[in-house]
C-alpha positions as CSV (number, residue, x, y, z in Angstrom):
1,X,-6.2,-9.2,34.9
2,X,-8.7,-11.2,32.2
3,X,-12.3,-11.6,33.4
4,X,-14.5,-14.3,31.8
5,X,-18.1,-15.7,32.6
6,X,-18.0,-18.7,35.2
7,X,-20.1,-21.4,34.4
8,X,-23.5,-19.3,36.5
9,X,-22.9,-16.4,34.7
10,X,-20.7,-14.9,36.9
11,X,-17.3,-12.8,36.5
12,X,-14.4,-14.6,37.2
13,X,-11.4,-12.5,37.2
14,X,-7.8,-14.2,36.8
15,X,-5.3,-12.5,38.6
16,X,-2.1,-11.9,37.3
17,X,-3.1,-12.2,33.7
18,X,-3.3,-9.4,31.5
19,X,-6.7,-8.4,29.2
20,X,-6.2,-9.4,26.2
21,X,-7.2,-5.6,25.3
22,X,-3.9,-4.1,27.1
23,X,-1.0,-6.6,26.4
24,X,1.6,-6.0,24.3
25,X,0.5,-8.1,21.6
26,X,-3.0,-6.4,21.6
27,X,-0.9,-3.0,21.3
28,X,1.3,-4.0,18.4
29,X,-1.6,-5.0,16.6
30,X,-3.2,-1.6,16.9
31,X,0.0,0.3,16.2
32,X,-0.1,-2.3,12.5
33,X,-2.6,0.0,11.6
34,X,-0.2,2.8,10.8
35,X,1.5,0.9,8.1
36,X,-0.9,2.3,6.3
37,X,1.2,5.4,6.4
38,X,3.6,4.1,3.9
39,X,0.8,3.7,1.3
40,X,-0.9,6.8,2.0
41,X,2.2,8.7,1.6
42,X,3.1,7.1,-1.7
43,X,-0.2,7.5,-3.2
44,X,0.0,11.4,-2.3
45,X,3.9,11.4,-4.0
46,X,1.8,9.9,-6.8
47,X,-0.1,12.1,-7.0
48,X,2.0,14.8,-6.8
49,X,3.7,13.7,-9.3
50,X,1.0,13.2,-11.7
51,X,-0.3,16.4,-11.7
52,X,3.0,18.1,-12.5
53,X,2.7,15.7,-15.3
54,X,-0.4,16.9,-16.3
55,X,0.8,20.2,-16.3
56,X,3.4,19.3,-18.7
57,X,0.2,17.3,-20.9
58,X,-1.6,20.5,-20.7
59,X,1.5,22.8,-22.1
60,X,2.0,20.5,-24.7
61,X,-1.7,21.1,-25.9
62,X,-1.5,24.7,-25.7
63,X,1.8,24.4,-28.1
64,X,-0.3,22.0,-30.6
65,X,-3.8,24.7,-30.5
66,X,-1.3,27.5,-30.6
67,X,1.4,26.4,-32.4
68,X,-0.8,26.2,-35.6
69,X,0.9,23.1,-37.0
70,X,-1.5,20.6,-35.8
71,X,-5.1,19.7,-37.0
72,X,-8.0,20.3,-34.6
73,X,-7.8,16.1,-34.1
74,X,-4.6,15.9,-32.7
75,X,-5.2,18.7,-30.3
76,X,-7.9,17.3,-28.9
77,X,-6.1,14.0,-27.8
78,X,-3.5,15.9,-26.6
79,X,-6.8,17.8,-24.3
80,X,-8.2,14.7,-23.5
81,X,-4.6,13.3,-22.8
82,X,-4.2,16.1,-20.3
83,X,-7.5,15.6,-18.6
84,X,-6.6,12.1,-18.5
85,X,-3.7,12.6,-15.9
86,X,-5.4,14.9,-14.4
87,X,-8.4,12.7,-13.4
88,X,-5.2,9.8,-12.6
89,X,-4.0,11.7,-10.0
90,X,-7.4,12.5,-8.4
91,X,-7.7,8.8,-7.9
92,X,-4.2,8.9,-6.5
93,X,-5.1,11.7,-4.2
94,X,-8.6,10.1,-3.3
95,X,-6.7,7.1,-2.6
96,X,-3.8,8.6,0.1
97,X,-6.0,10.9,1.7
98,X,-8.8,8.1,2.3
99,X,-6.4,5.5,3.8
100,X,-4.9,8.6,6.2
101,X,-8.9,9.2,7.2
102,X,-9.5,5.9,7.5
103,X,-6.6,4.5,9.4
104,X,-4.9,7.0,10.6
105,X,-6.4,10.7,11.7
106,X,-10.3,12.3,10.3
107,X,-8.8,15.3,8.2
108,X,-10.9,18.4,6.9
109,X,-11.8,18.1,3.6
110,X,-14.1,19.0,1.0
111,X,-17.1,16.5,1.3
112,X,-16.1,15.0,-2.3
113,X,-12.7,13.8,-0.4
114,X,-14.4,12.8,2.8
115,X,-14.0,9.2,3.3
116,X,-15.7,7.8,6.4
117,X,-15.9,4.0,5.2
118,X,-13.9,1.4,2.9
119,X,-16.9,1.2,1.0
120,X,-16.9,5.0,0.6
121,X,-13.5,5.2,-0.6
122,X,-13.9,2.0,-3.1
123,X,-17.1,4.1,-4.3
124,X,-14.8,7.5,-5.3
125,X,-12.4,5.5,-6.8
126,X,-14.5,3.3,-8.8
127,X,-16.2,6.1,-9.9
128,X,-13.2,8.1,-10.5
129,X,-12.0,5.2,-12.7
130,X,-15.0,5.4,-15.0
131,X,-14.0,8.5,-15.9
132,X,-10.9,8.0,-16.8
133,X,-11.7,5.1,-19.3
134,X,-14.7,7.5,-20.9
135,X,-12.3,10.0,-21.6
136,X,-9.8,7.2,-22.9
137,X,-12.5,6.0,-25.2
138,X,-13.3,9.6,-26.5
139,X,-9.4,10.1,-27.0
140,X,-10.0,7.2,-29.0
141,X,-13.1,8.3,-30.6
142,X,-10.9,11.4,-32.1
143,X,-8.3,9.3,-33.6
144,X,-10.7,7.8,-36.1
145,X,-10.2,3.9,-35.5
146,X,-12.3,1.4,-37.8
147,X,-15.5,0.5,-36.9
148,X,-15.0,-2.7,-35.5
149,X,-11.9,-1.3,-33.0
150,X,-14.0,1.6,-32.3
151,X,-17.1,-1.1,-31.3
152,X,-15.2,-3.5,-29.6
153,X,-13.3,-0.4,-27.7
154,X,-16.8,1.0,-26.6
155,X,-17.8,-2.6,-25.6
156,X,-14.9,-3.4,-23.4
157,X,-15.0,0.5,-21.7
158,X,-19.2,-0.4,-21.3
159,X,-18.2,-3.5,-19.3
160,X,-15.7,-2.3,-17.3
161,X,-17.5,0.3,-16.7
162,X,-20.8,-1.1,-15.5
163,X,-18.5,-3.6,-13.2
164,X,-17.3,-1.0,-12.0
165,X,-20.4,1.1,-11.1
166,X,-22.0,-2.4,-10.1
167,X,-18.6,-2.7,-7.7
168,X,-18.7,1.2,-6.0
169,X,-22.6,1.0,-5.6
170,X,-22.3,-2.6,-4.3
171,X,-23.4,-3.4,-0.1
172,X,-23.3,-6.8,1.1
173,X,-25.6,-7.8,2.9
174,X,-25.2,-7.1,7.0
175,X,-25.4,-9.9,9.9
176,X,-28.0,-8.6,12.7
């Protein structure tokens, strides 16, 4: 039964009609919300996944410092390589687990994987992402690039960058 104001300020109630809060159309909408499932799995797979990669990045840098073949240089992109991936799939994992809190079910987590707002999990993953390109640009660094790649490199990570911190740190401004 739907009840609106009358005209005085009154209830009016409408029988026969269903709220528009218990129909079928109003439950089918709040049941959409766990499509979110599909992405929030596939992040987590992603994740998975990345992090046996990493492994794999992280034996191949023992078998370069160990190995004795390589120069200090190349092991250390192999290092930051590693780290790389490893700081991917903490995006990817940031990333499933936030959509499941946010859309799905409050899990218990470490407070650094809490997510309790979209704004909080755009925040960890724009953050997470800075990261990743600092440690890109140092890989870089290590490889000994002109000048002017090296500059324009650090430039382009600097901008990204800040957007990016600008973009996690960033609160529109609320309605009262």
């Amino acid at each position: 039964m739907i009840q609106d104001m009358g005209g005085d300020g009154e209830r009016v109630e409408h029988p026969g009609r269903e709220t528009p809060r218990t129909g079928p159309i109003h439950r089918a909408l709040e049941a959409a919300r766990y499509l979110v499932v599909v992405g929030a799995a596939t992040s987590l797979l992603l994740a998975a996944a990345t992090y046996v990669w990493s492994i794999v990045k992280a034996l191949r840098f023992v078998d370069t410092l160990f190995g004795g073949s390589a120069k200090e240089d190349e092991a250390l992109v192999k290092l930051f390589a590693a780290v790389d991936v490893l700081l991917i799939g903490t995006v990817l994992l940031i990333i499933g687990l936030g959509l499941w809190e946010l859309f799905v079910h409050d899990l218990d987590l470490p407070p650094a994987l809490t997510v309790t707002t979209f704004e909080d999990l755009k925040a960890k993953i724009a953050t997470t992402l800075v990261l990743v390109l600092v440690v890109q640009f140092l890989e870089a660094v290590v490889q000994r690039p002109d000048a002017e790649a090296l500059m324009q490199r650090g430039i382009a990570v600097t901008l990204v960058g800040g957007l990016l911190v600008v973009f996690a740190n960033w609160r529109p401004a609320r309605k009262e």
